[in-house]
MIZALUM-470914 format. One line per 5 residues: their letters; for each residue x, y, z of N, C-alpha, C. Coordinates in pm, whole numbers. Example, Ala and Ser with C-alpha at 12.3 -4.5 7.8 and 13.67 -1.06 7.14 Angstrom:
2
as = 1319/-569/780/1230/-450/780/1320/-330/780 ~ 1285/-225/708/1367/-106/714/1290/3/787 .
end
This chain:
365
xxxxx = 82/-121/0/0/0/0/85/126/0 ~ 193/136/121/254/248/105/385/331/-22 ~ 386/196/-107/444/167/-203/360/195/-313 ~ 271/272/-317/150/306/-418/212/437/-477 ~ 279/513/-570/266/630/-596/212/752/-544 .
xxxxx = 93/735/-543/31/802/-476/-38/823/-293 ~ 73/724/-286/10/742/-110/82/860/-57 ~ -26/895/75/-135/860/116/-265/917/90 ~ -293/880/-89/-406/949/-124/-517/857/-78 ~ -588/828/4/-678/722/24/-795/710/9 .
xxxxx = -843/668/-93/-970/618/-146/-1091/574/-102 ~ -1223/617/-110/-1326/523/-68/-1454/522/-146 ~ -1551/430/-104/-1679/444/-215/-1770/508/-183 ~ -1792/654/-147/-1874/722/-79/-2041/683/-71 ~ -2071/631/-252/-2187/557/-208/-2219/453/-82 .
xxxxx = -2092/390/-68/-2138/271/24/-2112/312/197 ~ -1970/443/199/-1998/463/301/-2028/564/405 ~ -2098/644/329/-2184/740/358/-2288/714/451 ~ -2382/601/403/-2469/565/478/-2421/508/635 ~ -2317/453/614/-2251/378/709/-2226/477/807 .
xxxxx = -2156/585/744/-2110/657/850/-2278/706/972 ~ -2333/746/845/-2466/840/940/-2504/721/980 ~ -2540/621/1023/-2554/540/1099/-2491/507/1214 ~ -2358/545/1228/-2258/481/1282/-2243/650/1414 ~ -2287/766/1339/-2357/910/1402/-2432/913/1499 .
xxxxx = -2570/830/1429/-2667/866/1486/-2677/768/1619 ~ -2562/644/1652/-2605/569/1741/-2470/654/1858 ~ -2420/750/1814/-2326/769/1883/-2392/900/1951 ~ -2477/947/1905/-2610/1085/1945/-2657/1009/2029 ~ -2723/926/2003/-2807/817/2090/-2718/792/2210 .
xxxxx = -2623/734/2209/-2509/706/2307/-2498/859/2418 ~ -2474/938/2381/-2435/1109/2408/-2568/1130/2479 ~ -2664/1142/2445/-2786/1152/2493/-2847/1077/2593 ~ -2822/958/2566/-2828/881/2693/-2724/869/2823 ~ -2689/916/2799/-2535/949/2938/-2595/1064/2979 .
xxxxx = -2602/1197/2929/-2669/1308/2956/-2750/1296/3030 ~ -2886/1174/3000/-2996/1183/3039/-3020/1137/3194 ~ -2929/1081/3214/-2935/942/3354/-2808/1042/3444 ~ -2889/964/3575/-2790/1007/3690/-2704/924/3716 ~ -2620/903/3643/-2503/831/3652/-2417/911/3673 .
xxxxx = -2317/797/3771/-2203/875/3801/-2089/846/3705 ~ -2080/962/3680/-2018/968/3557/-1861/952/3535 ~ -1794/962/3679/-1656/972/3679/-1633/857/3719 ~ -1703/767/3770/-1712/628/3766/-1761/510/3647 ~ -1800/587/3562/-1835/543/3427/-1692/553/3363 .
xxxxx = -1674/697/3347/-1546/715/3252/-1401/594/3340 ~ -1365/612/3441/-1294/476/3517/-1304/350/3469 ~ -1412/306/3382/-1466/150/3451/-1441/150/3285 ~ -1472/241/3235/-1425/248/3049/-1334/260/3008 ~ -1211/358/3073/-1047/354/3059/-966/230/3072 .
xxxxx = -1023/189/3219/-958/54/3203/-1028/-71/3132 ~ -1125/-65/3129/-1138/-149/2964/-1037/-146/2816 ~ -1025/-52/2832/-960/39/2681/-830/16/2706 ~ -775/22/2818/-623/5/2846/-591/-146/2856 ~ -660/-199/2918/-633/-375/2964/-682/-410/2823 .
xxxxx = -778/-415/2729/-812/-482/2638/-703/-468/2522 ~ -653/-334/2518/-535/-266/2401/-424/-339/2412 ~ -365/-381/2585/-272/-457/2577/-352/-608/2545 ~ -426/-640/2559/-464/-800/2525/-494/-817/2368 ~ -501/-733/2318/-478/-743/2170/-332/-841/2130 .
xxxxx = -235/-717/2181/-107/-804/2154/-37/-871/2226 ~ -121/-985/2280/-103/-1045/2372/-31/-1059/2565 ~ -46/-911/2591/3/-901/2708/-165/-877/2826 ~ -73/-953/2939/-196/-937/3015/-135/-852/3154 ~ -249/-715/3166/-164/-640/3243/-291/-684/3411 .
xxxxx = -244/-636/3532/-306/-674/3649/-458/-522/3645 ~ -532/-594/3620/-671/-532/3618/-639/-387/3736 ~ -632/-477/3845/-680/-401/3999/-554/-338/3994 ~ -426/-295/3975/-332/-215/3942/-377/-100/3816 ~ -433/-135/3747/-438/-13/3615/-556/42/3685 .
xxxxx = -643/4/3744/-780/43/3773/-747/167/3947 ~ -629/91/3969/-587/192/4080/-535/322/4075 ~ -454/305/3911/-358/421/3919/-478/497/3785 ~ -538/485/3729/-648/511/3705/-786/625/3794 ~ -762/522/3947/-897/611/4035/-743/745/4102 .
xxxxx = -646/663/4104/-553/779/4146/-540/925/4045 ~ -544/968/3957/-566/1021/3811/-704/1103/3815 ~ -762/991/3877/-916/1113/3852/-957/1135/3940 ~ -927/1083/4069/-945/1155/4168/-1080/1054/4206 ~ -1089/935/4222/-1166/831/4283/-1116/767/4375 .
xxxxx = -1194/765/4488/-1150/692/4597/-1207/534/4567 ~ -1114/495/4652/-1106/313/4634/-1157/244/4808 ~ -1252/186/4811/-1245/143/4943/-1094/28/4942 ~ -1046/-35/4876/-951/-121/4902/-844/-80/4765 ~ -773/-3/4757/-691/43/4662/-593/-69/4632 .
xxxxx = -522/-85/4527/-427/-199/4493/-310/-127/4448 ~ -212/-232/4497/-67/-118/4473/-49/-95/4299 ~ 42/-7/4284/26/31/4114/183/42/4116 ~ 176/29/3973/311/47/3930/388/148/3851 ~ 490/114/3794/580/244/3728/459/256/3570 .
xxxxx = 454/131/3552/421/74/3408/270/96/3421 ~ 225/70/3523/30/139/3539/17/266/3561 ~ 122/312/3626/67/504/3613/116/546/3506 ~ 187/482/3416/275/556/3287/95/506/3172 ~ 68/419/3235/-98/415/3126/-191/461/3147 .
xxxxx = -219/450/3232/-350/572/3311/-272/707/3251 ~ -179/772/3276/-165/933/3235/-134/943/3067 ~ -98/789/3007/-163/869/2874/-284/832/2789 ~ -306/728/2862/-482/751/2853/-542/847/2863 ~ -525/930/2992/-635/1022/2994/-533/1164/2941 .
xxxxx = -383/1183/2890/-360/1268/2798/-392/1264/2660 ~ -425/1121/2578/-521/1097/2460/-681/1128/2479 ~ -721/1157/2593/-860/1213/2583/-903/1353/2642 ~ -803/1399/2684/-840/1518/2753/-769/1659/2679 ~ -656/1594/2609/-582/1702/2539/-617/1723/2403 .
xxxxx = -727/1757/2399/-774/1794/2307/-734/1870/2181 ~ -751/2002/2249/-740/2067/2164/-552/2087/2063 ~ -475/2009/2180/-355/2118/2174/-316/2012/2021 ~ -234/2048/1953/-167/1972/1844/-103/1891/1858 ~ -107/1779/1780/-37/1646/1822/109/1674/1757 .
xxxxx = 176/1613/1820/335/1616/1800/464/1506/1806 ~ 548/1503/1749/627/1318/1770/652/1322/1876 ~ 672/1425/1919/733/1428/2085/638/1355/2200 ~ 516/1402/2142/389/1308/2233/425/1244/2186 ~ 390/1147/2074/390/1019/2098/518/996/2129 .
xxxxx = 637/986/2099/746/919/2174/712/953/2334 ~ 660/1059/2400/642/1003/2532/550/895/2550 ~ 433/919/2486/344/809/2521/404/660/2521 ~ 501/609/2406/539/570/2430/694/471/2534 ~ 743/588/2573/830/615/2700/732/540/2832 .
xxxxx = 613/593/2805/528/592/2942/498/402/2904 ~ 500/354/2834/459/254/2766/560/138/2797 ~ 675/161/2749/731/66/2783/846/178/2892 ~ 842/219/3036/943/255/3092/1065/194/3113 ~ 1199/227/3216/1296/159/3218/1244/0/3283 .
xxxxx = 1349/-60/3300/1334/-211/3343/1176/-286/3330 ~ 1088/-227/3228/999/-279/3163/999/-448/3197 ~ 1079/-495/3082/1086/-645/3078/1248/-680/3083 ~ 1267/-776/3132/1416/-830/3108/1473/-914/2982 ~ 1369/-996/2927/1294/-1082/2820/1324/-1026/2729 .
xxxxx = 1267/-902/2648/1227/-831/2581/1218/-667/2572 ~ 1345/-619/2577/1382/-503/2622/1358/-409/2465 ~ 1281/-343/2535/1215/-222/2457/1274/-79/2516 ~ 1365/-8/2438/1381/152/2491/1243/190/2449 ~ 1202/268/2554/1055/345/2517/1138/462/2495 .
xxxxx = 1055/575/2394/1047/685/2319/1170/671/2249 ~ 1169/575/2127/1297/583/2007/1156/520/1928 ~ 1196/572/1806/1139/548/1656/1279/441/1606 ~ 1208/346/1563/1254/230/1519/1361/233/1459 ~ 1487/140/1452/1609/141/1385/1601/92/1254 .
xxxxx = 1719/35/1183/1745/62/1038/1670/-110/984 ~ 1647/-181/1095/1612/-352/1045/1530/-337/992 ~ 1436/-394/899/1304/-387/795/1205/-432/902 ~ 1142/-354/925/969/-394/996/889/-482/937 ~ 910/-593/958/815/-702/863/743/-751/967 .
xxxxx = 562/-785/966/514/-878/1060/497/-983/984 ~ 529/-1085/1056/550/-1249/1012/463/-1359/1074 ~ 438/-1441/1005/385/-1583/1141/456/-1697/1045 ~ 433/-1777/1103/486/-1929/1067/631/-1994/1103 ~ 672/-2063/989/802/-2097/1071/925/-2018/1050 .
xxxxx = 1031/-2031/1132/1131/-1936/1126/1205/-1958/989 ~ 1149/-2060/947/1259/-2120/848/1182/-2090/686 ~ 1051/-2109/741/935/-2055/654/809/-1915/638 ~ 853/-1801/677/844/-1720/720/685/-1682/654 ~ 617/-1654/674/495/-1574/549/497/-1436/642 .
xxxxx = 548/-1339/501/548/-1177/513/376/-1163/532 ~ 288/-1082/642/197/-1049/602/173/-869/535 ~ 289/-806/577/330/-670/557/490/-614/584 ~ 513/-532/501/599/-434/526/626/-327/539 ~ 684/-258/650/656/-145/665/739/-45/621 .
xxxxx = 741/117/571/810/185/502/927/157/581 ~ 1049/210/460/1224/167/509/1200/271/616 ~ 1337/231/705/1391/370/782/1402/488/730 ~ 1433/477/632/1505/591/529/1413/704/512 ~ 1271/690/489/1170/741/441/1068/771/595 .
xxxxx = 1100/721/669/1017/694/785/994/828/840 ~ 1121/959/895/1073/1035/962/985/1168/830 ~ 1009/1148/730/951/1246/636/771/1199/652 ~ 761/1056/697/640/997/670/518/1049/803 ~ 630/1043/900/550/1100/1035/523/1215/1009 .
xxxxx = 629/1309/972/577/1425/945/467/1455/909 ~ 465/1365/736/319/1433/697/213/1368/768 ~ 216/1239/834/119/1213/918/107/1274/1041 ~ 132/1345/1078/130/1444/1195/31/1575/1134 ~ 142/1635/1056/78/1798/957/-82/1743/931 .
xxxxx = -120/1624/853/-240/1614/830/-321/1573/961 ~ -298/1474/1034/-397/1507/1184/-416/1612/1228 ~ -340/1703/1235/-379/1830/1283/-423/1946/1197 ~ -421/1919/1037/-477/2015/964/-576/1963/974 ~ -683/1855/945/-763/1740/911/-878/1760/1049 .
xxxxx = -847/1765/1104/-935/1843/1262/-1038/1934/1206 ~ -983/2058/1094/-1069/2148/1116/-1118/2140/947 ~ -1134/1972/906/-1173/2001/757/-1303/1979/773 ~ -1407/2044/795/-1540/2026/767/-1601/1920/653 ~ -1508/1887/556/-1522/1850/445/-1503/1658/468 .
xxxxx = -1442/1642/629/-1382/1531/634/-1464/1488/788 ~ -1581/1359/732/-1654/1322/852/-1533/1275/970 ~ -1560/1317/1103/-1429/1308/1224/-1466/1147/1234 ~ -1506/1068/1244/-1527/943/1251/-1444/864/1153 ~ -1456/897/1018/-1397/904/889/-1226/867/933 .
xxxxx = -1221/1050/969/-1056/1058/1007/-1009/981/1088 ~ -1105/895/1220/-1024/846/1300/-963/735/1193 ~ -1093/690/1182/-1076/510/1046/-946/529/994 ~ -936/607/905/-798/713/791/-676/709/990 ~ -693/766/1032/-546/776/1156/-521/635/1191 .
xxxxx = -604/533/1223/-610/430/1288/-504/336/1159 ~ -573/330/1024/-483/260/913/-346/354/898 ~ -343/473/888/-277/548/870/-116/508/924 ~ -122/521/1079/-57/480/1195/5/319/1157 ~ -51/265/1198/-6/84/1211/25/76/1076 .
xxxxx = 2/155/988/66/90/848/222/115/826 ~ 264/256/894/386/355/908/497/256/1063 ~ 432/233/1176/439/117/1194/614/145/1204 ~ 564/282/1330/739/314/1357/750/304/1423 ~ 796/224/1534/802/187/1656/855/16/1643 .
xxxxx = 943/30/1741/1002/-128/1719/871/-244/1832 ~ 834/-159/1892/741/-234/1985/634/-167/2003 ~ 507/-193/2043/399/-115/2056/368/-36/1997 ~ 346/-40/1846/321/32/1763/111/14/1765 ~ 44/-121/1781/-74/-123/1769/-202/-1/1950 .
xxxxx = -83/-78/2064/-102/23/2121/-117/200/2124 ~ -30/229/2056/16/388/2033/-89/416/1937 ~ -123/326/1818/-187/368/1702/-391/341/1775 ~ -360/291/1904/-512/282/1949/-533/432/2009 ~ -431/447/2050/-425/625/2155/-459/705/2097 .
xxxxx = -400/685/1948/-414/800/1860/-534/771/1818 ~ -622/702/1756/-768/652/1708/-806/754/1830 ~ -808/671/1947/-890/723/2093/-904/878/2084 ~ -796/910/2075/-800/1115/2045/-854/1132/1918 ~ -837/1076/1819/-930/1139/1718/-1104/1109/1770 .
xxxxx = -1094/986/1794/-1276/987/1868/-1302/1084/1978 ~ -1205/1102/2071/-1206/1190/2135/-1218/1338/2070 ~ -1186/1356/1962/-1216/1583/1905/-1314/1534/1861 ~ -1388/1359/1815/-1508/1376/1692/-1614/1439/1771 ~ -1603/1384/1877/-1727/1417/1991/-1713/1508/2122 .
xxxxx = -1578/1470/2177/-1507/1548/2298/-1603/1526/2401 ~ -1699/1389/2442/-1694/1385/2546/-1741/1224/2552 ~ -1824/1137/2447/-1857/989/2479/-1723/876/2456 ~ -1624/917/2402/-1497/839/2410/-1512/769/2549 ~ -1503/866/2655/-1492/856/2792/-1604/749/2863 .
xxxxx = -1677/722/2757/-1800/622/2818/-1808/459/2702 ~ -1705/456/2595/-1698/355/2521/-1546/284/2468 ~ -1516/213/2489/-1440/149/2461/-1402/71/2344 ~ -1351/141/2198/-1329/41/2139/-1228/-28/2121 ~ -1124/-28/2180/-1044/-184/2179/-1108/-262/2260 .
xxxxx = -1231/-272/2357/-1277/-403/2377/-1378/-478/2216 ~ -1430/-386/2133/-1459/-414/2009/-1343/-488/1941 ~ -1238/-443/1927/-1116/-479/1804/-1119/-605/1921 ~ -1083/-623/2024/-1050/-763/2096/-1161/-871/2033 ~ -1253/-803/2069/-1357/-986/2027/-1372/-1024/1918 .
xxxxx = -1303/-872/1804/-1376/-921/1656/-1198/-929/1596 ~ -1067/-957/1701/-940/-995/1698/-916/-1060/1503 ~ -965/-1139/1542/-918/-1197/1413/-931/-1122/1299 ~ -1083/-1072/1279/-1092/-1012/1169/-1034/-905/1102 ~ -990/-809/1225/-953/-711/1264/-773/-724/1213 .
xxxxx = -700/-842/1197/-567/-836/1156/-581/-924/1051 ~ -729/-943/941/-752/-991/818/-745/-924/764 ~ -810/-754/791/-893/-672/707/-751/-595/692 ~ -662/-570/770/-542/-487/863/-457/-528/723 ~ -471/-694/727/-326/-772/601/-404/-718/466 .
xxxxx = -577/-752/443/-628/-716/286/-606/-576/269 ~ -592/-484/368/-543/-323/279/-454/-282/246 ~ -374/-340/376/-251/-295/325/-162/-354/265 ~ -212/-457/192/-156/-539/43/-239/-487/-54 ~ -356/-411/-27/-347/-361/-187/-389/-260/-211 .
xxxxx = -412/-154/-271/-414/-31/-315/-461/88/-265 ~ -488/204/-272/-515/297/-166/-666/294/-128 ~ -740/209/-235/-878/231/-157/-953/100/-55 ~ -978/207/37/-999/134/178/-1109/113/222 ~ -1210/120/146/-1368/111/170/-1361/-11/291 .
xxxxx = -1350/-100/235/-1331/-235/339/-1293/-222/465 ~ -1173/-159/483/-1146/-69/619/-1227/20/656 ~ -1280/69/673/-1356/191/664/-1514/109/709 ~ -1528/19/610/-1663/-68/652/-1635/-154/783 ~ -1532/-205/827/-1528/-268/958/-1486/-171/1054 .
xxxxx = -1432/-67/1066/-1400/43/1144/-1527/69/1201 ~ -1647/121/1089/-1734/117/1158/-1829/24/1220 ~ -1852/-98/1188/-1931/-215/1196/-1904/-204/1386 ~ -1729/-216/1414/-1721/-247/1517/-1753/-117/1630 ~ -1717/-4/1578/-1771/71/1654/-1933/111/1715 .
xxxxx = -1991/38/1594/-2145/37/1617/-2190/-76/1707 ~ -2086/-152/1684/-2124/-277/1801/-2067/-256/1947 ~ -1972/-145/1911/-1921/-86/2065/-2024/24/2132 ~ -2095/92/2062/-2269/165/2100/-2304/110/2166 ~ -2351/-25/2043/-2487/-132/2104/-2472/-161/2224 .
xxxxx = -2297/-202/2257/-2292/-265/2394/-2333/-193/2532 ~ -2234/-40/2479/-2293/31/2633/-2375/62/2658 ~ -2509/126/2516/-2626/106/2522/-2710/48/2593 ~ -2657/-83/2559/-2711/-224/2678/-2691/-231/2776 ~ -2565/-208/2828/-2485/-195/2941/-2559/-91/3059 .
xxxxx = -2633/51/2971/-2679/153/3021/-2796/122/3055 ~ -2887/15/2982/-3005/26/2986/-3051/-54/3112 ~ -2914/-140/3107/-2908/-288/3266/-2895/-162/3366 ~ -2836/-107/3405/-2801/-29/3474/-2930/66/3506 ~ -2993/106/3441/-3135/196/3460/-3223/61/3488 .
xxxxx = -3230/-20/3425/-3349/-139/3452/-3309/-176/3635 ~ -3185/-220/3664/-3142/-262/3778/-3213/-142/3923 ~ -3143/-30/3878/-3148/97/3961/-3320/97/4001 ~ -3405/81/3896/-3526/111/3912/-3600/-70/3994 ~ -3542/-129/3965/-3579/-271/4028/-3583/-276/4200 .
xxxxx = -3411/-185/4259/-3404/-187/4376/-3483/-111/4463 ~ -3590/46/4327/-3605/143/4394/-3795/35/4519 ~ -3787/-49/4451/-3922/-87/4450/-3895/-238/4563 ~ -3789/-231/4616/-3769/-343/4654/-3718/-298/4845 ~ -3788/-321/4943/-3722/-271/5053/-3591/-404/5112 .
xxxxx = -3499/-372/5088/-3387/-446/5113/-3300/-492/5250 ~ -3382/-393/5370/-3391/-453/5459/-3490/-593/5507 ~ -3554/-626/5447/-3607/-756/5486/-3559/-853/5380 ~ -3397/-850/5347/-3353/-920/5207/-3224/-995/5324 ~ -3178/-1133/5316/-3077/-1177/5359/-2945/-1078/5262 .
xxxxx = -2831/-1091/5310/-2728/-1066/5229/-2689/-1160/5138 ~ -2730/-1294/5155/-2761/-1448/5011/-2869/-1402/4921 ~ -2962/-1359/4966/-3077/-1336/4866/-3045/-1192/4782 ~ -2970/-1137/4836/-2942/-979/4795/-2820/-981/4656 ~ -2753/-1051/4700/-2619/-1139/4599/-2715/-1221/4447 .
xxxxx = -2808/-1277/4514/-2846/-1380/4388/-2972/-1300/4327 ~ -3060/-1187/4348/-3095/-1100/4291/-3031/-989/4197 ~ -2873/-965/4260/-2806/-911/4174/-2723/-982/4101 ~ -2734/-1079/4065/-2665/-1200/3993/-2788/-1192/3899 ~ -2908/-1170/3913/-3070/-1218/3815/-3009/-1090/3698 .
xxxxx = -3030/-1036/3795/-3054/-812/3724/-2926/-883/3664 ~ -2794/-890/3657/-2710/-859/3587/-2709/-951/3471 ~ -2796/-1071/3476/-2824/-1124/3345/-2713/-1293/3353 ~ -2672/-1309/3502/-2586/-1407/3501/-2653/-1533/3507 ~ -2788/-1536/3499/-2852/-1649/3484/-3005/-1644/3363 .
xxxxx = -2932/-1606/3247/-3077/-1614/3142/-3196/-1668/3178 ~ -3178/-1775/3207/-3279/-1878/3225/-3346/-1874/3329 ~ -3241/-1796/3441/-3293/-1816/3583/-3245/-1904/3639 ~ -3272/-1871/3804/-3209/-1967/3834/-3275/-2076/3970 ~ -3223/-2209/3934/-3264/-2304/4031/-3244/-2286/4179 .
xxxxx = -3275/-2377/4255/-3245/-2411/4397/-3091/-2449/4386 ~ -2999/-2569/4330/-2902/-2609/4324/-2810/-2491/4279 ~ -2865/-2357/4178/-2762/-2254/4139/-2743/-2180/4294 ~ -2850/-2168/4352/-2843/-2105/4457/-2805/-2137/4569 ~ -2782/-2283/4591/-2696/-2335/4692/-2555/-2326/4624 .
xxxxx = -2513/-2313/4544/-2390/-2316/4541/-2347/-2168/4457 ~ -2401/-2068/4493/-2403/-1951/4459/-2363/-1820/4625 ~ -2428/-1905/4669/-2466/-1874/4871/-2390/-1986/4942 ~ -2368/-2088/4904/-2339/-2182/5015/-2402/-2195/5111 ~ -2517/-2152/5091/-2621/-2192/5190/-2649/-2361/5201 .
xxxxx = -2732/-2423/5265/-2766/-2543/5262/-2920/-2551/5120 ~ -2934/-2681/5114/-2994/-2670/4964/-3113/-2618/5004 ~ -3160/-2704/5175/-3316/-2660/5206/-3344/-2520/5260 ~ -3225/-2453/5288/-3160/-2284/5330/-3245/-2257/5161 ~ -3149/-2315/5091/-3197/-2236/4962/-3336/-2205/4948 .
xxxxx = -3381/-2333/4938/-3536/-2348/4864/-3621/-2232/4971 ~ -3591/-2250/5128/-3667/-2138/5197/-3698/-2013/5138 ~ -3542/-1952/5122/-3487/-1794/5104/-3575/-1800/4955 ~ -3540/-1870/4842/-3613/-1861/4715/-3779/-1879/4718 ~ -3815/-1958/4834/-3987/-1944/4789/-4006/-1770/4885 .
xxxxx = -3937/-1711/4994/-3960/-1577/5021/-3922/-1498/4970 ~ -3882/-1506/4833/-3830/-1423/4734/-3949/-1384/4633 ~ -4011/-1520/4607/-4149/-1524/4549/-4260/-1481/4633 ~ -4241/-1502/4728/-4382/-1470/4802/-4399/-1319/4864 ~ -4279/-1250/4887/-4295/-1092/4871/-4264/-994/4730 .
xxxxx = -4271/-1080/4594/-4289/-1039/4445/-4147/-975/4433 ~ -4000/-1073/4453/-3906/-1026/4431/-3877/-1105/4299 ~ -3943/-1264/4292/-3893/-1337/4161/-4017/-1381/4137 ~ -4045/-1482/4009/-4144/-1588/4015/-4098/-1720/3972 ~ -4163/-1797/3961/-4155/-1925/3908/-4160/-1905/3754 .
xxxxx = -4073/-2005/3715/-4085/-2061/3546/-4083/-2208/3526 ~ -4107/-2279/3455/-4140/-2473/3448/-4250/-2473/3500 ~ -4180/-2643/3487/-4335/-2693/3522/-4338/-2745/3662 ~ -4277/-2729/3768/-4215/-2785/3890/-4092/-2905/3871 ~ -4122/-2878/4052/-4003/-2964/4044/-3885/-2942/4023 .
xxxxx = -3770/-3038/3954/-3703/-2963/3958/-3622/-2883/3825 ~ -3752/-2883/3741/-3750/-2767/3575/-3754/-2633/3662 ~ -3806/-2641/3791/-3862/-2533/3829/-3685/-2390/3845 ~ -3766/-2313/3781/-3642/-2185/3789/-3700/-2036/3821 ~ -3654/-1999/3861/-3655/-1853/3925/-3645/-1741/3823 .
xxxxx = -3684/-1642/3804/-3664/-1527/3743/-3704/-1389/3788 ~ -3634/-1291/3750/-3683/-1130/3837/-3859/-1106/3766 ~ -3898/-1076/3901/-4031/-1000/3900/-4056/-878/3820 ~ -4038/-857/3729/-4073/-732/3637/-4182/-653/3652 ~ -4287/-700/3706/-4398/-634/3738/-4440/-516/3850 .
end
């Protein structure tokens, strides 16, 4: 691709994704509007979404970072208290602060210098022993090839521009993110799609290049809207739809500048990253309004657990006597008690036909 004459003139089929986009708009209005609308706490929303976005970005490329560490240095950052805080590290506060410098720094102009810190913050000193990464250097003179198979049998899936050409390349990918901000002419959703291929194709960085190129996506979603970034997560999207996501990654950038195809899964997944918090929002209002109706002092702390196990959807079907003895550790005939006074003050009802089809479900009524 980058070997095209004309790159980075990049191409698309406006018939096809035009529609896509205003679709891909209007659920993100919807999204915006519904955060607005609800008393949610909101700085506990944006928390519980960062570290999604941070833990899932590294599980892309296969690293698994400690949840309750990023989530600490995270509530440390925004100023959330923790009833049980977890110790954090060099490598978790260096992600939490450029997380929330990819969403909060809006306005100011992006620059190599950011990203080489971001990446500094990314991989700091004594990182790994394994696999020693200097953070903030742009890649040396070896050819950037990603590979799989055998060592002996290599399959190229890409290559990335020489060294040679590399810092002229940032440049203009820099000059255009920040001219490209104020093109009216260029849907901001659009541009992230265009930064996101843009980035990982250039693919300067000897390590963590898919990370860095998520930060940068994240800030362009971040100016499209400048404030629901903070409530959606899409690298937990790119994680589940993983595979496809380094199919579509190998079909563009093997062939020519037009990227409709990119552009069509860019958005697919972001619309499925809506749907989710959407859902996510709507459990959350359904739940809230369930407890308002429920006096919870005459609730065991077992029955209180396996009601919020119903609401959160951890039992579709509902659930039995046997889920609930071994949910509570109660005794089985403990169970069956607590579950028929669950029914009999209209907290659940019955579903089957008795016996033991018989299953539990929340009282909606």
């Amino acid at each position: 691709m980058c070997e095209q004459p004309d790159w980075p003139a990049f191409q698309w089929d406006r018939a096809r994704i035009e529609p896509i986009l205003r679709e891909t708009r209007l659920h993100q209005g919807v999204l915006l509007g519904k955060m607005s609308a609800q008393s949610l706490d909101h700085k506990q929303s944006m928390l519980d979404t960062l570290l999604a976005n941070i833990v899932h970005s590294s599980a892309i490329e296969g690293e698994k970072l400690n949840a309750f560490s990023v989530r600490s240095s995270l509530a440390n950052k925004l100023g959330v208290s923790e009833e049980k805080p977890f110790p954090t590290t060099k490598q978790t506060d260096g992600l939490a602060d450029i997380m929330l410098d990819a969403i909060e720094r809006l306005e100011e102009p992006l620059t190599l210098e950011r990203i080489l810190h971001w990446h500094e913050k990314l991989f700091p000193s004594g990182y790994t022993l394994f696999n020693p990464v200097e953070g903030g250097r742009w890649r040396g003179d070896v050819p950037m090839q990603v590979v799989s198979g055998r060592i002996d049998k290599p399959k190229v899936h890409f290559e990335a521009p020489s060294r040679q050409v590399l810092d002229k390349e940032l440049d203009q990918f820099v000059e255009w993110f920040n001219a490209s901000k104020a093109d009216a002419l260029l849907d901001p959703l659009l541009r992230a799609a265009i930064t996101h291929l843009w980035c990982v194709t250039l693919h300067p960085l000897d390590d963590g290049n898919g990370r860095i190129t998520r930060l940068l996506t994240d800030l362009a979603l971040a100016q499209a809207d400048k404030q629901s970034v903070r409530f959606y997560a899409m690298s937990v999207g790119i994680m589940a739809n993983r595979k496809s996501y380094y199919e579509i990654l190998e079909q563009t950038q093997k062939g020519d500048l037009v990227i409709t195809e990119w552009i069509v899964w860019f958005c697919k997944v972001l619309n499925e990253t809506f749907s989710d918090v959407l859902d996510e929002i709507e459990q959350t209002i359904q739940k809230t309004n369930y407890w308002r109706k429920v006096d919870q002092v005459k609730l065991s702390p077992e029955q209180t657990k396996v009601l919020n196990r119903l609401l959160d959807g951890d039992f579709p079907e509902g659930i039995n006597t046997s889920q609930y003895h071994k949910v509570t550790k109660v005794s089985k005939p403990t169970a069956t008690r607590h579950l028929a006074y669950l029914v009999e003050i209209g907290c659940i009802e019955k579903t089957g036909a008795g016996g033991r089809s018989t299953r539990y479900v929340i009282n909606k009524a």
